[in-house]
mmCIF entry with sequence, helices, sheets and N, C-alpha, C, O atoms, coordinates in Angstrom:
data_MODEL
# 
_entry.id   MODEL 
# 
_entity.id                         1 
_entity.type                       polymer 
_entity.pdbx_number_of_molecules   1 
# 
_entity_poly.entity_id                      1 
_entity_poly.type                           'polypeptide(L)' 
_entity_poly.nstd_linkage                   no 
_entity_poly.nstd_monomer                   no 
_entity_poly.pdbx_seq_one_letter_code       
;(UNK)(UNK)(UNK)(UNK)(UNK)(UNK)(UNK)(UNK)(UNK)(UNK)(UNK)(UNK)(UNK)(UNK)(UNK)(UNK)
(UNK)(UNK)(UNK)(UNK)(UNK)(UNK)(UNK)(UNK)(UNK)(UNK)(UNK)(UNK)(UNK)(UNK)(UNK)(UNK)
(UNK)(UNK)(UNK)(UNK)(UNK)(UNK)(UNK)(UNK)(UNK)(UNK)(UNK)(UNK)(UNK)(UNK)(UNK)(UNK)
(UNK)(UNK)(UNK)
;
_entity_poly.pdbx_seq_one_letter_code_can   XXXXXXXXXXXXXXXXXXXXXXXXXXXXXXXXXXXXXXXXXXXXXXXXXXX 
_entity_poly.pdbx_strand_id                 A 
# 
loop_
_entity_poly_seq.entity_id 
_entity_poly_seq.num 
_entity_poly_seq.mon_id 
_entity_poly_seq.hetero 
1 1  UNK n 
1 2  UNK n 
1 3  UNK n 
1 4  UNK n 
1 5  UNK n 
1 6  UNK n 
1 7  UNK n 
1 8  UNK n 
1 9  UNK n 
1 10 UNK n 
1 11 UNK n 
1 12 UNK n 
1 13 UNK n 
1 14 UNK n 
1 15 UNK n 
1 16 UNK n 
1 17 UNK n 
1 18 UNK n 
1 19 UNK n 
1 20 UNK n 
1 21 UNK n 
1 22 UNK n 
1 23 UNK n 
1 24 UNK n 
1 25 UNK n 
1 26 UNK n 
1 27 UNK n 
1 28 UNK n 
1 29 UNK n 
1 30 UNK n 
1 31 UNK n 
1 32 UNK n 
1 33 UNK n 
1 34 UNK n 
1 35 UNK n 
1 36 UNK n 
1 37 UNK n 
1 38 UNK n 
1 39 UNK n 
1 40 UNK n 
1 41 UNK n 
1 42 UNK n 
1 43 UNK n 
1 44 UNK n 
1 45 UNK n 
1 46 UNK n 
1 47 UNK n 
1 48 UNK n 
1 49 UNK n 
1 50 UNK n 
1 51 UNK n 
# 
_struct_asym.id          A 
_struct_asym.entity_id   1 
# 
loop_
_struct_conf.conf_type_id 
_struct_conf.id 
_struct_conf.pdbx_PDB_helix_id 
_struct_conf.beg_label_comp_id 
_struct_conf.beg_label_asym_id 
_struct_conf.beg_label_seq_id 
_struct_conf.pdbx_beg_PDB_ins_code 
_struct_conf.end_label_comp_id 
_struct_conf.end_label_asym_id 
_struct_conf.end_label_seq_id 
_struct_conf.pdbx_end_PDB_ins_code 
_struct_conf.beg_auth_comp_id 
_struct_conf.beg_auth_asym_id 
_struct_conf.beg_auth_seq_id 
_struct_conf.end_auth_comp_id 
_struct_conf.end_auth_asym_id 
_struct_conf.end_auth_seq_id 
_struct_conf.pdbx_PDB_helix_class 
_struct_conf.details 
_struct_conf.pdbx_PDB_helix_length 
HELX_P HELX_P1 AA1 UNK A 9  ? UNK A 12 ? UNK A 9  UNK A 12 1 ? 4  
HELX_P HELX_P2 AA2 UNK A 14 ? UNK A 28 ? UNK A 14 UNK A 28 1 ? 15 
HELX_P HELX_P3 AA3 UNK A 36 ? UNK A 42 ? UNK A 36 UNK A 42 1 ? 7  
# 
_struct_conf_type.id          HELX_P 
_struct_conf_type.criteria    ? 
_struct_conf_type.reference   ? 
# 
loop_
_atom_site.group_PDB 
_atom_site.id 
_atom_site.type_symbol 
_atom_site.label_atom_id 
_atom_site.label_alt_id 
_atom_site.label_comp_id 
_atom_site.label_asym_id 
_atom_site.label_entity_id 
_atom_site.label_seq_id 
_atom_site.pdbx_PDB_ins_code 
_atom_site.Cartn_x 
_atom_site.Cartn_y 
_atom_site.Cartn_z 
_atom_site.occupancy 
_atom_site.B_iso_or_equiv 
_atom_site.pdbx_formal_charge 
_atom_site.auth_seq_id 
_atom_site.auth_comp_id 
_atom_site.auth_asym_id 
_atom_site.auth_atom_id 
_atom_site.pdbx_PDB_model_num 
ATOM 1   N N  . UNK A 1 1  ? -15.631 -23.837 21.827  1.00 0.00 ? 1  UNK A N  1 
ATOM 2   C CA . UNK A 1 1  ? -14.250 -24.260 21.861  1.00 0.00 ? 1  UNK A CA 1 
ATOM 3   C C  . UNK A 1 1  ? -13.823 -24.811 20.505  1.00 0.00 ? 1  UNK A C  1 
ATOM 4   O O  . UNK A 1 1  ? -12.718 -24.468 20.082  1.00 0.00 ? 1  UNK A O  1 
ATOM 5   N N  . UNK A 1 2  ? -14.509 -25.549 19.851  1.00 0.00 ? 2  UNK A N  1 
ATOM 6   C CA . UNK A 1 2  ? -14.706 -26.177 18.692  1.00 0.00 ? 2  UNK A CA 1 
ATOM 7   C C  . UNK A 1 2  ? -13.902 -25.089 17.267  1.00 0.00 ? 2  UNK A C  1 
ATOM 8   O O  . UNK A 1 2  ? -13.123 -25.391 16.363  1.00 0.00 ? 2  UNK A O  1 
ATOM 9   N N  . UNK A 1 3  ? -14.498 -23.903 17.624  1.00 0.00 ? 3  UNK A N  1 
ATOM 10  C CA . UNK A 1 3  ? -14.759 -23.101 16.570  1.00 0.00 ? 3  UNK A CA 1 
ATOM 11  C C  . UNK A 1 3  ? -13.336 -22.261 17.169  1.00 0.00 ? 3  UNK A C  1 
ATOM 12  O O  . UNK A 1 3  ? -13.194 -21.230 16.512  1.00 0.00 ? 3  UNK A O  1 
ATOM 13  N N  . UNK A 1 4  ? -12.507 -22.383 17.981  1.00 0.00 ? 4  UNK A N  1 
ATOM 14  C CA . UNK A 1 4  ? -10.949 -21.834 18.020  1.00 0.00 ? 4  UNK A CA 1 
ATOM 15  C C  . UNK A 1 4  ? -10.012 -22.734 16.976  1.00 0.00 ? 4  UNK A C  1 
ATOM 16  O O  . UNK A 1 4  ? -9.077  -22.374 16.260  1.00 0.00 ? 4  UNK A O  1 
ATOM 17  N N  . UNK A 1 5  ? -10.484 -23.745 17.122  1.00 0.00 ? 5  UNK A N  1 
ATOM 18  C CA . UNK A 1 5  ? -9.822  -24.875 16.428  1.00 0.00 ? 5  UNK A CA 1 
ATOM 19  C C  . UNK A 1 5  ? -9.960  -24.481 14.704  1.00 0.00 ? 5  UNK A C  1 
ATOM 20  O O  . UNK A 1 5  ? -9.241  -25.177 13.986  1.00 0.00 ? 5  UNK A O  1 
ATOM 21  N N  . UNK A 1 6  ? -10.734 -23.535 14.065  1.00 0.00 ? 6  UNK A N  1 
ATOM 22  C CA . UNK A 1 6  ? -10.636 -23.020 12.755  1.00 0.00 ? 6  UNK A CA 1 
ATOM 23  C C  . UNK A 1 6  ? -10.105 -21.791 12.615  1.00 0.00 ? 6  UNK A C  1 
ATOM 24  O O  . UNK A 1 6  ? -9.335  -21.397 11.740  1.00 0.00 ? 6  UNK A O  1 
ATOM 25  N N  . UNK A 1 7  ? -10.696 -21.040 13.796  1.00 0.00 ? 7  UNK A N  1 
ATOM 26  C CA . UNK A 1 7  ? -10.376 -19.364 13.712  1.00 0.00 ? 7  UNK A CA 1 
ATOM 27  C C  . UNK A 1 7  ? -9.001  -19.327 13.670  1.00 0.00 ? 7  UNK A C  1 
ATOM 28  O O  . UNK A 1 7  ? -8.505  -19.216 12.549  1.00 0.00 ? 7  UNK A O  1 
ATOM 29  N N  . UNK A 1 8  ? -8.166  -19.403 14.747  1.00 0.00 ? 8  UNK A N  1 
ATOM 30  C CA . UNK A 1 8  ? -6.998  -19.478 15.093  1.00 0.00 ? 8  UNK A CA 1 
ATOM 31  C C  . UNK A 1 8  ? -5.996  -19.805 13.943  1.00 0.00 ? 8  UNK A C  1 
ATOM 32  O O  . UNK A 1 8  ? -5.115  -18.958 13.794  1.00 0.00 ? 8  UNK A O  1 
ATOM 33  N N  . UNK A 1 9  ? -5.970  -20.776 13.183  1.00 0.00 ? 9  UNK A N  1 
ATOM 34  C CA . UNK A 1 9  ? -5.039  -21.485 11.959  1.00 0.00 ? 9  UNK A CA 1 
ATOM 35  C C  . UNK A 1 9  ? -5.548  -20.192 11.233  1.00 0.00 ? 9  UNK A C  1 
ATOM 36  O O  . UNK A 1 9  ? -4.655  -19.364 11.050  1.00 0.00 ? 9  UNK A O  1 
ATOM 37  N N  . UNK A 1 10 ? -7.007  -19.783 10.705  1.00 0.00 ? 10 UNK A N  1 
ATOM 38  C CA . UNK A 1 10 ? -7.425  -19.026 9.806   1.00 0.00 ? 10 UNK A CA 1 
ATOM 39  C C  . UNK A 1 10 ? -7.228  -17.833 9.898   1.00 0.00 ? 10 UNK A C  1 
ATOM 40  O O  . UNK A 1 10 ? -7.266  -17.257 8.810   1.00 0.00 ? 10 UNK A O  1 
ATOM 41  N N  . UNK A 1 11 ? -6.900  -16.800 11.323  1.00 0.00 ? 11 UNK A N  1 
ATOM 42  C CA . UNK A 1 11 ? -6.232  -15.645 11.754  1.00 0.00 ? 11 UNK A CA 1 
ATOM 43  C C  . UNK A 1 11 ? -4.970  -15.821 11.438  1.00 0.00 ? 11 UNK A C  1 
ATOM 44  O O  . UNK A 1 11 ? -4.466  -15.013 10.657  1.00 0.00 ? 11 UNK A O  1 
ATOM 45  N N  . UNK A 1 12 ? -4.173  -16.910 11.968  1.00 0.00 ? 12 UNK A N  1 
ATOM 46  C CA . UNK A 1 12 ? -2.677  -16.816 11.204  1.00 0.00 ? 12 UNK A CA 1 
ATOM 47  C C  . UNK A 1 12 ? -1.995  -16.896 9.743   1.00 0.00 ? 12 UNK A C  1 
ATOM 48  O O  . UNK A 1 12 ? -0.901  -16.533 9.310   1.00 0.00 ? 12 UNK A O  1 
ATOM 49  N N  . UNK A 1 13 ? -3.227  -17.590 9.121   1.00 0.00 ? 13 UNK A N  1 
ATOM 50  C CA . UNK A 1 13 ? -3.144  -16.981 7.448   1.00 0.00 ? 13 UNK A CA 1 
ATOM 51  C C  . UNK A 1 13 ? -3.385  -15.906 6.833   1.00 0.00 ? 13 UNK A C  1 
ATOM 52  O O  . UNK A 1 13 ? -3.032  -15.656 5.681   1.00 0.00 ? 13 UNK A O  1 
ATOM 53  N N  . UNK A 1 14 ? -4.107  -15.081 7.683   1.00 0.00 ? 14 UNK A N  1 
ATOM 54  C CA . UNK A 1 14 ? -4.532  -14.119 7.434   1.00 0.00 ? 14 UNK A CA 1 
ATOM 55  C C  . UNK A 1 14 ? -3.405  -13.217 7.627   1.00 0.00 ? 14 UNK A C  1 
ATOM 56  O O  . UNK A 1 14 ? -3.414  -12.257 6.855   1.00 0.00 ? 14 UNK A O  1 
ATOM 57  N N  . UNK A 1 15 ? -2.556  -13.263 8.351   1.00 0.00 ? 15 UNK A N  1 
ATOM 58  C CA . UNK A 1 15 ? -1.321  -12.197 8.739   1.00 0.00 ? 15 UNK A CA 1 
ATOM 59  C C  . UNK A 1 15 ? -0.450  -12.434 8.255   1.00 0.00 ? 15 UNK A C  1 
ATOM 60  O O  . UNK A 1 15 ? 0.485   -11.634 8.213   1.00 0.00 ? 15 UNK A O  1 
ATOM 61  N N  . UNK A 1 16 ? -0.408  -13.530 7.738   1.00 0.00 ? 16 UNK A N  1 
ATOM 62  C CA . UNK A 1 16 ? 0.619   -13.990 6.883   1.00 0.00 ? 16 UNK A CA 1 
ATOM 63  C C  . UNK A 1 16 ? 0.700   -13.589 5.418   1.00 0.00 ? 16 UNK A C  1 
ATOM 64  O O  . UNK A 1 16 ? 1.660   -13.154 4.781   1.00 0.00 ? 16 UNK A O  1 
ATOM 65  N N  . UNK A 1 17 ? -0.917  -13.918 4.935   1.00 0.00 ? 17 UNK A N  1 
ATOM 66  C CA . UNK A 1 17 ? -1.113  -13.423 3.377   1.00 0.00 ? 17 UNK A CA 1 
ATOM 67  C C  . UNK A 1 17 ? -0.810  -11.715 4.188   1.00 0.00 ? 17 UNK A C  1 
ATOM 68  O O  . UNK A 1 17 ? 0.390   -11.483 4.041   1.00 0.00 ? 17 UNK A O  1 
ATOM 69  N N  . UNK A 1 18 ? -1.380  -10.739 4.816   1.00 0.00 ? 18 UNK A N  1 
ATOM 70  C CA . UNK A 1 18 ? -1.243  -9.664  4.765   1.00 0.00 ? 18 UNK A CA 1 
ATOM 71  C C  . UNK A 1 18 ? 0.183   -9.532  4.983   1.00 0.00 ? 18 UNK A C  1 
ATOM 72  O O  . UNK A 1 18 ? 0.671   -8.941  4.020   1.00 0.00 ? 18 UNK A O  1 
ATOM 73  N N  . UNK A 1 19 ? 0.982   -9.812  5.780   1.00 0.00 ? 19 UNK A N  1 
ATOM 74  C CA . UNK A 1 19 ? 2.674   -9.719  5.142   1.00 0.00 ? 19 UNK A CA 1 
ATOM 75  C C  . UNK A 1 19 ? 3.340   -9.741  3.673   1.00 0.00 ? 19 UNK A C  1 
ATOM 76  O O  . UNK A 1 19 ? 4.075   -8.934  3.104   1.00 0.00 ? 19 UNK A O  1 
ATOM 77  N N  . UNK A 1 20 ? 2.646   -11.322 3.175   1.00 0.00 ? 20 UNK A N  1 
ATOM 78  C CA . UNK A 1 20 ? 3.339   -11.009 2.033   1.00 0.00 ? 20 UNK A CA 1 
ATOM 79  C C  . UNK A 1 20 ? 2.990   -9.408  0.898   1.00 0.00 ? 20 UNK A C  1 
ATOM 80  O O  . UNK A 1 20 ? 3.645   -8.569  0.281   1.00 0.00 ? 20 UNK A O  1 
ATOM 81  N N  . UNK A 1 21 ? 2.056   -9.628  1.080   1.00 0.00 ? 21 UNK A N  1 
ATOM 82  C CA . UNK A 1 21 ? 1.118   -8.672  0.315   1.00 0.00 ? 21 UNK A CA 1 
ATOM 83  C C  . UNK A 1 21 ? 2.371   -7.493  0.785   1.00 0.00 ? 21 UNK A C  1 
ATOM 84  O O  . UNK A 1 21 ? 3.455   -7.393  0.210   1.00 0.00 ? 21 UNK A O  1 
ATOM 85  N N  . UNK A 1 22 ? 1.906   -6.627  2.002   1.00 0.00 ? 22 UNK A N  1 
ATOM 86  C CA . UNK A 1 22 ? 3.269   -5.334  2.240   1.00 0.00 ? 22 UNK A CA 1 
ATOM 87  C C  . UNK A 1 22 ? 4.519   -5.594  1.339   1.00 0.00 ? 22 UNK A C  1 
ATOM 88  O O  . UNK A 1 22 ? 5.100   -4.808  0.591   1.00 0.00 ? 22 UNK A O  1 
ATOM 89  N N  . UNK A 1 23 ? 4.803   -7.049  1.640   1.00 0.00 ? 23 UNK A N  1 
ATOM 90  C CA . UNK A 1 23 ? 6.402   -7.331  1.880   1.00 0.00 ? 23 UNK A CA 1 
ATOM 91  C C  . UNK A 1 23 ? 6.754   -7.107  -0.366  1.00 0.00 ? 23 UNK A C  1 
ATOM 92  O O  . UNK A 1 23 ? 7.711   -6.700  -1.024  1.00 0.00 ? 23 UNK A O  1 
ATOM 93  N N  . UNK A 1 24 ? 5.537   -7.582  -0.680  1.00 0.00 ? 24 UNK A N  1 
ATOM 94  C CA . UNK A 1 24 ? 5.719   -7.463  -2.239  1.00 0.00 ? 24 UNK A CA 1 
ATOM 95  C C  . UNK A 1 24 ? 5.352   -6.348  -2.858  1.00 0.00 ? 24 UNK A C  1 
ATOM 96  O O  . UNK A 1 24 ? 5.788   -6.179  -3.996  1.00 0.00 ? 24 UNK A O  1 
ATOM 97  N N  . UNK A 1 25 ? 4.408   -5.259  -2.223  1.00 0.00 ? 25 UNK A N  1 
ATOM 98  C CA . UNK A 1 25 ? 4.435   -3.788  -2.459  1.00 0.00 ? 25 UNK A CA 1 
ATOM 99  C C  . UNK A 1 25 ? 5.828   -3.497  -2.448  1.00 0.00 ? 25 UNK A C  1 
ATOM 100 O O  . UNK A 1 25 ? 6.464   -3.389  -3.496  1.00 0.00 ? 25 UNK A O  1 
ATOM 101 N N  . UNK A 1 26 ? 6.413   -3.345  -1.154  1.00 0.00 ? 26 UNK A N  1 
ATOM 102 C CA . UNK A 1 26 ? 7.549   -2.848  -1.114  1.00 0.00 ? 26 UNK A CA 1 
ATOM 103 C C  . UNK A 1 26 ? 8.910   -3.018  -1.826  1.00 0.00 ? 26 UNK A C  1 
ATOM 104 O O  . UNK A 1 26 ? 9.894   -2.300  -2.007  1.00 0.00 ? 26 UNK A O  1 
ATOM 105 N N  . UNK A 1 27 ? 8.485   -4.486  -2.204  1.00 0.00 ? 27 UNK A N  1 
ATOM 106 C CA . UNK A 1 27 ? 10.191  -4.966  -3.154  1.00 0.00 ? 27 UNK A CA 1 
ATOM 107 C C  . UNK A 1 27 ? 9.892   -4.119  -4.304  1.00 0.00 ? 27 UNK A C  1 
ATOM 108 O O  . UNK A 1 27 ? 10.876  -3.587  -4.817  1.00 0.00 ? 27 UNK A O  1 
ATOM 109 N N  . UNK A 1 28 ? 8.682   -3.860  -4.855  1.00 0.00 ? 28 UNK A N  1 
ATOM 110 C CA . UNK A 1 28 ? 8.001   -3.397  -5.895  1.00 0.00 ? 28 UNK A CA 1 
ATOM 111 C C  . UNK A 1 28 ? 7.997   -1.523  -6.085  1.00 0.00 ? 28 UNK A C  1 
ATOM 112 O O  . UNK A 1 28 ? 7.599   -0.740  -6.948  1.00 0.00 ? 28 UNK A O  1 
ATOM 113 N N  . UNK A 1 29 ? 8.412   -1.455  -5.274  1.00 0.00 ? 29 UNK A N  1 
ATOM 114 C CA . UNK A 1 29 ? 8.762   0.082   -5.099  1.00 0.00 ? 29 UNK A CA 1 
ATOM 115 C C  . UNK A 1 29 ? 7.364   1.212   -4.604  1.00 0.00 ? 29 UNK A C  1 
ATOM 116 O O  . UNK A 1 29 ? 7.333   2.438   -4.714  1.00 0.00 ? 29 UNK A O  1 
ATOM 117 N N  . UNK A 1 30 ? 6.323   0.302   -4.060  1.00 0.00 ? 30 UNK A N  1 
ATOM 118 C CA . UNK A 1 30 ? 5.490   0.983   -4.368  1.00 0.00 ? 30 UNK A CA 1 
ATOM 119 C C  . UNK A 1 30 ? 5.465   2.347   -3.498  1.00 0.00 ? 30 UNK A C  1 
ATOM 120 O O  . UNK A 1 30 ? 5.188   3.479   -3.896  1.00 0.00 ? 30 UNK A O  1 
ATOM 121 N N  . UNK A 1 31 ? 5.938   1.802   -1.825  1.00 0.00 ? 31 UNK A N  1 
ATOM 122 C CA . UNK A 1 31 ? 6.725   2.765   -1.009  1.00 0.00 ? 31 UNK A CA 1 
ATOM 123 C C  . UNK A 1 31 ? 7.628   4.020   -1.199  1.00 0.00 ? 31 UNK A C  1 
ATOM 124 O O  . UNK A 1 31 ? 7.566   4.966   -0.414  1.00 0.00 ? 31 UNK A O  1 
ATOM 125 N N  . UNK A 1 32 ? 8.592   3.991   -2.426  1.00 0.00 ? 32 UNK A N  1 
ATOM 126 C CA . UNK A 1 32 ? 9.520   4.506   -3.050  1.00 0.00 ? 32 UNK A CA 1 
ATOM 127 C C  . UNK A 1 32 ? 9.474   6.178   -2.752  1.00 0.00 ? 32 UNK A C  1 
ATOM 128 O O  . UNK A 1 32 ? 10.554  6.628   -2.371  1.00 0.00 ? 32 UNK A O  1 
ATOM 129 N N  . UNK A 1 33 ? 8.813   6.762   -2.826  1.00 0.00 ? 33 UNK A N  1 
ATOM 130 C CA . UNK A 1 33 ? 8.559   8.114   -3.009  1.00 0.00 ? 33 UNK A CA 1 
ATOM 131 C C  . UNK A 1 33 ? 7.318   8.444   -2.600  1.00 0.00 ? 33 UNK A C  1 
ATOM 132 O O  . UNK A 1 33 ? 6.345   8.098   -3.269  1.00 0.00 ? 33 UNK A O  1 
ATOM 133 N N  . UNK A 1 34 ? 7.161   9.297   -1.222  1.00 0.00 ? 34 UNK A N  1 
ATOM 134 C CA . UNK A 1 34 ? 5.954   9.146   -0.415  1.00 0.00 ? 34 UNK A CA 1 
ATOM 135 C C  . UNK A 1 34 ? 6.198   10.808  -0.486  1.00 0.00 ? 34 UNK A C  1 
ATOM 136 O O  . UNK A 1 34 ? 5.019   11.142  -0.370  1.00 0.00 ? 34 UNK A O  1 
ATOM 137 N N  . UNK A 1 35 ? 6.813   11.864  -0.580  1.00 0.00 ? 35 UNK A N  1 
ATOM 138 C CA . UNK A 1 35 ? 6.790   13.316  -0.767  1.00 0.00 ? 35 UNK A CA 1 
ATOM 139 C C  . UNK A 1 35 ? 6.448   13.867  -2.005  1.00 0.00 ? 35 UNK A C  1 
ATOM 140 O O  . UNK A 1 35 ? 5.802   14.906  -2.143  1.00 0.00 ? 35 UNK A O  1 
ATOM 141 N N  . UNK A 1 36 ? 7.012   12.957  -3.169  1.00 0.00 ? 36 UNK A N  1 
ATOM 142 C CA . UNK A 1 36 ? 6.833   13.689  -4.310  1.00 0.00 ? 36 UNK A CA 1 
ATOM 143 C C  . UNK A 1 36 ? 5.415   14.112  -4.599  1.00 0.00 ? 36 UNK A C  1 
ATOM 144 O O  . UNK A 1 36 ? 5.112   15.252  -4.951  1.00 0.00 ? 36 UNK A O  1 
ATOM 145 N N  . UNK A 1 37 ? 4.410   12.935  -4.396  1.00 0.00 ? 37 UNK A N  1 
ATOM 146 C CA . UNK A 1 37 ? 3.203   13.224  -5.255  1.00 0.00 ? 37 UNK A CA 1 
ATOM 147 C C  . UNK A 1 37 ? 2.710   14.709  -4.629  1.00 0.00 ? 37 UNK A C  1 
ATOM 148 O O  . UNK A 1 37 ? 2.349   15.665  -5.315  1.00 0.00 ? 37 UNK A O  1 
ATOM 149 N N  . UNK A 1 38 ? 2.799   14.658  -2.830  1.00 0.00 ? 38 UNK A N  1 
ATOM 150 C CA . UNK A 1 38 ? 2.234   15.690  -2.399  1.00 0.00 ? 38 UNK A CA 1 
ATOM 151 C C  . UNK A 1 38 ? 2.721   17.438  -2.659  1.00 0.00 ? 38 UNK A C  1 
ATOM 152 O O  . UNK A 1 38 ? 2.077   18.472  -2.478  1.00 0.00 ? 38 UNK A O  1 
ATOM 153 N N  . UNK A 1 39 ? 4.457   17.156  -3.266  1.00 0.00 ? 39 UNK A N  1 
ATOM 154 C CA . UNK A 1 39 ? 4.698   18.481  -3.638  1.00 0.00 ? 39 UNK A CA 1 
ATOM 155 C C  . UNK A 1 39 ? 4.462   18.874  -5.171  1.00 0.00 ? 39 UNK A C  1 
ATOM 156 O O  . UNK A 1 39 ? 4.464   20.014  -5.635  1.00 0.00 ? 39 UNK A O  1 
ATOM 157 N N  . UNK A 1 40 ? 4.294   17.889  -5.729  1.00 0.00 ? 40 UNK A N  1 
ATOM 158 C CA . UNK A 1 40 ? 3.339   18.040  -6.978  1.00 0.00 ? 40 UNK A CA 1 
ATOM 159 C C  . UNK A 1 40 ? 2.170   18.889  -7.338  1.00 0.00 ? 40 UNK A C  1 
ATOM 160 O O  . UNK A 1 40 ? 1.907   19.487  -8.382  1.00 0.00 ? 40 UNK A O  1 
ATOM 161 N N  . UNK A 1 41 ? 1.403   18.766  -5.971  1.00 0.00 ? 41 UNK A N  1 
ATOM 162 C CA . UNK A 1 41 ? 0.146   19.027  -6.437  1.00 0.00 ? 41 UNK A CA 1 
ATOM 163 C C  . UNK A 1 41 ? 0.376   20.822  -5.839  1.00 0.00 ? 41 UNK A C  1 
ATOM 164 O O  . UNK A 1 41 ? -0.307  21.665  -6.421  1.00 0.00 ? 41 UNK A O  1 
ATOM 165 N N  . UNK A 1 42 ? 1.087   21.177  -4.996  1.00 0.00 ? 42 UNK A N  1 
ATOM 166 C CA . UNK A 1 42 ? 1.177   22.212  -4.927  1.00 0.00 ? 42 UNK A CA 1 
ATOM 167 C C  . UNK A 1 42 ? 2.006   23.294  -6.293  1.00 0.00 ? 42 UNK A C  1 
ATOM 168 O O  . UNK A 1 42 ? 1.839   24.502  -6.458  1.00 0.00 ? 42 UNK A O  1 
ATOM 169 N N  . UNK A 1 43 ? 2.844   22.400  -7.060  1.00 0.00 ? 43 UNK A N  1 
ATOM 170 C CA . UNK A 1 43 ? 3.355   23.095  -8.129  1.00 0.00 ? 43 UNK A CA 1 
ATOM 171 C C  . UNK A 1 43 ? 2.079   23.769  -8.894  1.00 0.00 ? 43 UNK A C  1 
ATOM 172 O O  . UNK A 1 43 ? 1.008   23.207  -9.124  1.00 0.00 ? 43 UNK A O  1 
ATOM 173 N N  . UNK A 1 44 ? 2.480   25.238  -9.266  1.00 0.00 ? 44 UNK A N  1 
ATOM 174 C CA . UNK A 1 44 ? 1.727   26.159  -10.350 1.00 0.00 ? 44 UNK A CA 1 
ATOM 175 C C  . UNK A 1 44 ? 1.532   25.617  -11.618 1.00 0.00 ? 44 UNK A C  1 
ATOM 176 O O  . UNK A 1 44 ? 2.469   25.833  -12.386 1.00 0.00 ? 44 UNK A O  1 
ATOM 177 N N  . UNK A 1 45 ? 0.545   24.940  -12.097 1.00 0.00 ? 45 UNK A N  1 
ATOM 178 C CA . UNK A 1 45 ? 0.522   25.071  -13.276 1.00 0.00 ? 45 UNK A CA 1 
ATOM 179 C C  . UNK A 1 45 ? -0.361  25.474  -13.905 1.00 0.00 ? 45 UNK A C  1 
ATOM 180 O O  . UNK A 1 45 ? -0.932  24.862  -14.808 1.00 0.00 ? 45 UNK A O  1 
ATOM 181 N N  . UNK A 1 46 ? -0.681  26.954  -13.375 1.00 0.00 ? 46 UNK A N  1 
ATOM 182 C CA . UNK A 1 46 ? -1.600  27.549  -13.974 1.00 0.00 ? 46 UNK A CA 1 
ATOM 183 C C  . UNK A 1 46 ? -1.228  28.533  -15.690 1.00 0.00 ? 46 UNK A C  1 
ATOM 184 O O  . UNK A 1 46 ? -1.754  29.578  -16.072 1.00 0.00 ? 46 UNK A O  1 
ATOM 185 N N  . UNK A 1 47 ? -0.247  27.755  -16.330 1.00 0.00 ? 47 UNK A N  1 
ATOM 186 C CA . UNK A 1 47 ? -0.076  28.559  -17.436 1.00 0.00 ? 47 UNK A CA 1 
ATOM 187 C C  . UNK A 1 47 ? -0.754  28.628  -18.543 1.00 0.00 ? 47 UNK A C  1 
ATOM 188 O O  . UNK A 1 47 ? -1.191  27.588  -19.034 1.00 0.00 ? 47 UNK A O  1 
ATOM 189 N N  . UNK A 1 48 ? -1.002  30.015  -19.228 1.00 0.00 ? 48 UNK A N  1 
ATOM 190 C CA . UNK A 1 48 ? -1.641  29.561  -20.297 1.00 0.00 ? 48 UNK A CA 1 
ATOM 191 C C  . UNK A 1 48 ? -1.002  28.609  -21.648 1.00 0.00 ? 48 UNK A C  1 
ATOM 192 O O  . UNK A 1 48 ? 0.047   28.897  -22.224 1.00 0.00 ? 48 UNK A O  1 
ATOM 193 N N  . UNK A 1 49 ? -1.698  27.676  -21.924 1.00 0.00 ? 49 UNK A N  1 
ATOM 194 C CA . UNK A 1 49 ? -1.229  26.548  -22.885 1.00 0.00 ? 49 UNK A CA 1 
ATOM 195 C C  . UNK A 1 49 ? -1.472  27.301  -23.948 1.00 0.00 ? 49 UNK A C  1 
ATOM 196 O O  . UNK A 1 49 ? -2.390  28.120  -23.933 1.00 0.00 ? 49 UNK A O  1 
ATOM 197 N N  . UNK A 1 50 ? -0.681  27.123  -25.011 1.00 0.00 ? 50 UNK A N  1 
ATOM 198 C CA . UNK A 1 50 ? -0.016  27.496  -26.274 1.00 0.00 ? 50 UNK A CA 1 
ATOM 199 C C  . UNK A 1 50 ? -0.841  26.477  -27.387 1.00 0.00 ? 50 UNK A C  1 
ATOM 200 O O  . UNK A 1 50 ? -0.695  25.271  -27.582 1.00 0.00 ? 50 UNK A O  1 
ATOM 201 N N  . UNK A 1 51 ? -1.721  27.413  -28.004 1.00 0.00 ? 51 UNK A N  1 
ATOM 202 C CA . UNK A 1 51 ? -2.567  26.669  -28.968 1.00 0.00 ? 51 UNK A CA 1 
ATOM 203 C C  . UNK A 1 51 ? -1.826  26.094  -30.593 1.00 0.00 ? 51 UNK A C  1 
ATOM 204 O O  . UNK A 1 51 ? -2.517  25.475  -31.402 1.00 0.00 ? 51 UNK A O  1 
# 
């Protein structure tokens, strides 16, 4: 019983730091563009480079 009395406070910091954490990715744009990278990688760039 003892040991709810730490967990409990210490689980709710825990969700809390993991909020902010999302919440400051996101102001941060890191979210921003979730299609581009993947149609990227399908672009051709198989050209020959120009020495």
């Amino acid at each position: 019983m003892e040991a709810l009395y730490l967990l409990i406070p210490l689980s709710v910091i825990l969700v809390f730091v993991a909020l902010w954490i999302f919440f400051r990715a996101s102001d941060n744009g890191q979210f921003d563009d979730l299609v581009g990278p993947g149609l990227r990688v399908l672009q051709d760039d198989d050209k020959p480079q120009a020495d």
